[in-house]
C-alpha positions in Angstrom: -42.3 61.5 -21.8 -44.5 60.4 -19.1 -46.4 57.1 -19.9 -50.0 57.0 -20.1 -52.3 55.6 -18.1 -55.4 53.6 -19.6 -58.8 53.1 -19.3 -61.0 49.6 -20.6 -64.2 50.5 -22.1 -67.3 48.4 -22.0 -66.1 47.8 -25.8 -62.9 45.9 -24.5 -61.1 48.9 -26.1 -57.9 50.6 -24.0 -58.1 54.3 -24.5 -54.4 55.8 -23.1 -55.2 59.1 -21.2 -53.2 61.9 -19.4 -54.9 63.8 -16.9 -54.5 66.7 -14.2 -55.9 67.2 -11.4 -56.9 70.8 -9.8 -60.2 73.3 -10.1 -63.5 72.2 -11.3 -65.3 72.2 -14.0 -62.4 70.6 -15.4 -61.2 70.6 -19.6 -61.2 68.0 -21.8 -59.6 67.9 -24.8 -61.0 66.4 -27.8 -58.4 66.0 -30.8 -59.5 65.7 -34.5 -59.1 62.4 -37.3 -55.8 60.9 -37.0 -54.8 63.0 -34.5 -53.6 62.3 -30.8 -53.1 63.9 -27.2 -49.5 64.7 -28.0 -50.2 67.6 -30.6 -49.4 71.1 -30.3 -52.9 71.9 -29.0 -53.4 69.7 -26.4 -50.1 69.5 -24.5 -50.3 74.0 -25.0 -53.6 73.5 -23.1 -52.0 70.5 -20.5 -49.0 73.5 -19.8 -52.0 76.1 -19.4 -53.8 73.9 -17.0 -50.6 72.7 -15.1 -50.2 76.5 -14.7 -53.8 77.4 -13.7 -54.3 74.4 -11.7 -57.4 73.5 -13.4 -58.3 69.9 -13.8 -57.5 68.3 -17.5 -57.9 65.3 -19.2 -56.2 64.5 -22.5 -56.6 60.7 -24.4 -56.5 58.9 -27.7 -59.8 57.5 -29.1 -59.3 53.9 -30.4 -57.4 53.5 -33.2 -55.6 56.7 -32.6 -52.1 57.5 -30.6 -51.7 55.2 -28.3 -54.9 53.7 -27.7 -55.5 50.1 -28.9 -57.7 49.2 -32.2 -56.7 49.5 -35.5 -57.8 53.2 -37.4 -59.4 52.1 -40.2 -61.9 49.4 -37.8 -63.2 52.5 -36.5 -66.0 55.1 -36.8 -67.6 58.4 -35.3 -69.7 55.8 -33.2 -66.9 54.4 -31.8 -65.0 57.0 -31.0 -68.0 59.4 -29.8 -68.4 56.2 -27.2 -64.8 56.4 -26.1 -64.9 60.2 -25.1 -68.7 59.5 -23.1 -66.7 56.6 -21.5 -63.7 58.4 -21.0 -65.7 61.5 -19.3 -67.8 59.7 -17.4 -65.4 57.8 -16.0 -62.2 59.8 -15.5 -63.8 63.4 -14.9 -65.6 64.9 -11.6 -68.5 67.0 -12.3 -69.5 68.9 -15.5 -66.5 69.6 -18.1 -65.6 72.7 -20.2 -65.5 70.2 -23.7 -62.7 71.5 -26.6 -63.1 69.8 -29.7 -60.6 70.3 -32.5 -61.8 69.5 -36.1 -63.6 66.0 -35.8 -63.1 66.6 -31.5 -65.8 69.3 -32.2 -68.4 66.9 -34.0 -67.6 64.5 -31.1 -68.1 67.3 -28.3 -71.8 67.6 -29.9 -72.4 64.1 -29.6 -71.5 63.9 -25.5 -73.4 67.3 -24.9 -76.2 65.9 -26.8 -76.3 62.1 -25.1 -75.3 63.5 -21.5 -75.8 67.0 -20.9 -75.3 67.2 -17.4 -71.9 66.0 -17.7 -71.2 69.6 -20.1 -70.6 73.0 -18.5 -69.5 74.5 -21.4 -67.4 74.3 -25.2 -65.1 75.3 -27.4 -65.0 74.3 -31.1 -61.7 75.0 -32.9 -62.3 74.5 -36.8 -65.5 72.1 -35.8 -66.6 69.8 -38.1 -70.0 68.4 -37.6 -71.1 65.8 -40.2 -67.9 66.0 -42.1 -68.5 62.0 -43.2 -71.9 63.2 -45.2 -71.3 66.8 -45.9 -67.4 66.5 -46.7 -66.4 63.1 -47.6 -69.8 61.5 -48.8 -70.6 64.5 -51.0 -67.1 64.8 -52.5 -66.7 61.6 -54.0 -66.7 61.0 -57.3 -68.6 57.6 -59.1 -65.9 56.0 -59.0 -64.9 56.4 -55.4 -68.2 55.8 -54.1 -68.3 52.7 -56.6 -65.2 51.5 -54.9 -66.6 52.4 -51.5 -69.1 49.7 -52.2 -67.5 46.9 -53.4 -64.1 47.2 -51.9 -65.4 48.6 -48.8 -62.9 51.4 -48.7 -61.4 54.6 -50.3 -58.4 56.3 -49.7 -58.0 60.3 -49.1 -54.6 62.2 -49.2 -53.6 63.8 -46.2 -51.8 67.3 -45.3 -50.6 65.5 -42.1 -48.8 62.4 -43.4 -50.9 58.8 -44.4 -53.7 58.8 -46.4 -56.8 58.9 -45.0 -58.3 55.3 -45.0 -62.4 56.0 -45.4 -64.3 53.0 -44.9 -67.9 52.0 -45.8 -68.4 51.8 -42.2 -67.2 55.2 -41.3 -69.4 56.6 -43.8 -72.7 54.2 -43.2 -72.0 55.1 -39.3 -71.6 58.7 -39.6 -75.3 58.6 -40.9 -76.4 57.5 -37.7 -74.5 60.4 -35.6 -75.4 63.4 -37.6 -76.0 67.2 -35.7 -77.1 69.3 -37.7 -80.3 67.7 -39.0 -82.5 68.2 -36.0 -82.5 70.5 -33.1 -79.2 70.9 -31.4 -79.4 72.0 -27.9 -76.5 73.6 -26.5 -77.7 75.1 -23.5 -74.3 76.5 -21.7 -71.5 78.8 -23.0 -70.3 78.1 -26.4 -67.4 79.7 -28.3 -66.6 78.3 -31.8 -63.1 79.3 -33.9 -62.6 79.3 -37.0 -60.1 80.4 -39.8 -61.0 81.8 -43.0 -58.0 79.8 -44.9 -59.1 76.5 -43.3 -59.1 74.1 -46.5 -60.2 71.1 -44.2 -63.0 72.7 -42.9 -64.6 75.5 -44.9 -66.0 78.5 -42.7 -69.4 77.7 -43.8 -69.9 75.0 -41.9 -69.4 77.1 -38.5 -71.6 79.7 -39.8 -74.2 77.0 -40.0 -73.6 75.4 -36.9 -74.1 78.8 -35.5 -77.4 79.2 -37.3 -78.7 75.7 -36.3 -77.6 75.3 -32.4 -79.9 76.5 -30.3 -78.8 78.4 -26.9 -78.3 82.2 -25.5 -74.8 82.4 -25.1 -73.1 80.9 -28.5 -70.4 82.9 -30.2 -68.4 82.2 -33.4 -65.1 84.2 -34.2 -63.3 84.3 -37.4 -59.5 85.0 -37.9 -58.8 86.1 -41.2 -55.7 84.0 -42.7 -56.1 81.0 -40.0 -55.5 77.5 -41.7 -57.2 74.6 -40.1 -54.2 74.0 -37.6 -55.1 76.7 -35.6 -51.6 76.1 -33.9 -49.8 79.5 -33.9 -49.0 81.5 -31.0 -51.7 83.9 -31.9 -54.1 80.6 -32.1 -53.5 79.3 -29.4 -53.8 82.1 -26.8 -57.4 82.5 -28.9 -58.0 79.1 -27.7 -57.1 79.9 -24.0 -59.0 83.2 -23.9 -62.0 81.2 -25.3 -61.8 78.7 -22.5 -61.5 81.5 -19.9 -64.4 83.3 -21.3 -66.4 79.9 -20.9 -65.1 79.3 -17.3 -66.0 83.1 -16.4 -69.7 82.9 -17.8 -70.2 79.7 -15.4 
């Protein structure tokens, strides 16, 4: 597999990237918690824009894939300033943003600090706020007890390790809410979600739909569709939802 290149933040973190060039507005790929620009989404979409010749970038936050940092040092903050760095430095022009999972709480975050660097998004199985709404309001006494005085919890995982939820990740994630004030989304916008998601219950898109403000925002639901979104069927969802974005510029 090709190696990636990488890029040194302001932070002194080194984010490893993969990127295309070819047709502007170009597509970046944002990739959910404890994920990394090698899953089955983003290298479908790298094949689809090899094919299309449409410019792509692909790249691990800190603390994820092969980026540097340690996971559990890190925080929406963090990683929210990684893709703005990433963006602004390795993209031409205004991007088509797709945010998987946590990549879709991230994409809200760059359209909202710098707006003119967004042309359009795609949410697959969003999840704005998920530190407060999901993780914060799940925990029991105990786990927030131990959240305070050990500093960190852990959370099983469908995908392999635990999840390792620190004090900072949830004290930070306070700071980088959406859906408490006006969200301005001012370009194309096509959200996915499955109705078997167990990550990410359905609700949540149906209120990021109510709260975003914009003409041209559209939320489809796929019966049976777990919080993967990686089937065939899925996946050429995704593609037709980034083609519908590109065609409405």
């Amino acid at each position: 597999m090709e190696e990636p290149e990488y890029l040194l933040t302001d932070q002194g973190r080194n984010i490893a990237f993969h990127r295309r060039g070819g047709t502007e507005p170009g597509i970046v790929f944002l990739g959910g918690l404890q994920s990394d620009m090698t899953g089955t989404k983003a290298m479908f979409l790298d094949d689809w824009a090899e094919r299309s010749g449409r410019a792509f970038l692909r790249f691990d936050y800190s603390g994820h894939g092969q980026s540097s940092e340690r996971f559990e040092d890190g925080c929406i903050g963090d990683w929210a300033a990684d893709a703005m760095a990433a963006i602004s430095a390795l993209t031409r022009g205004r991007q088509v943003l797709v945010g998987s999972s946590m990549g879709g709480w991230v994409s809200l975050l760059v359209a909202r600090a710098m707006p003119s660097k967004v042309a359009g998004l795609v949410g697959i199985a969003a999840a704005p706020d998920f530190t407060e709404d999901s993780m914060w309001a799940g925990f029991s006494d105990d786990q927030k007890a131990e959240l305070a005085s050990v500093g960190r919890v852990e959370q099983p995982s469908d995908y392999g390790d635990p999840y390792v939820i620190t004090r900072r990740m949830i004290e930070d994630g306070r700071n980088q809410l959406v859906l408490r004030d006006p969200l301005a989304l001012p370009f194309p916008v096509r959200l996915l979600q499955g109705t078997a998601d167990t990550d990410v219950d359905m609700t949540v898109a149906l209120r990021l739909l109510d709260h975003a403000q914009g003409d041209d925002i559209r939320l489809t639901l796929v019966k049976g569709a777990d919080h993967r979104f990686s089937d065939p069927d899925c996946l050429a969802m995704i593609q037709a939802a980034i083609e519908q974005v590109l065609a409405r510029l």
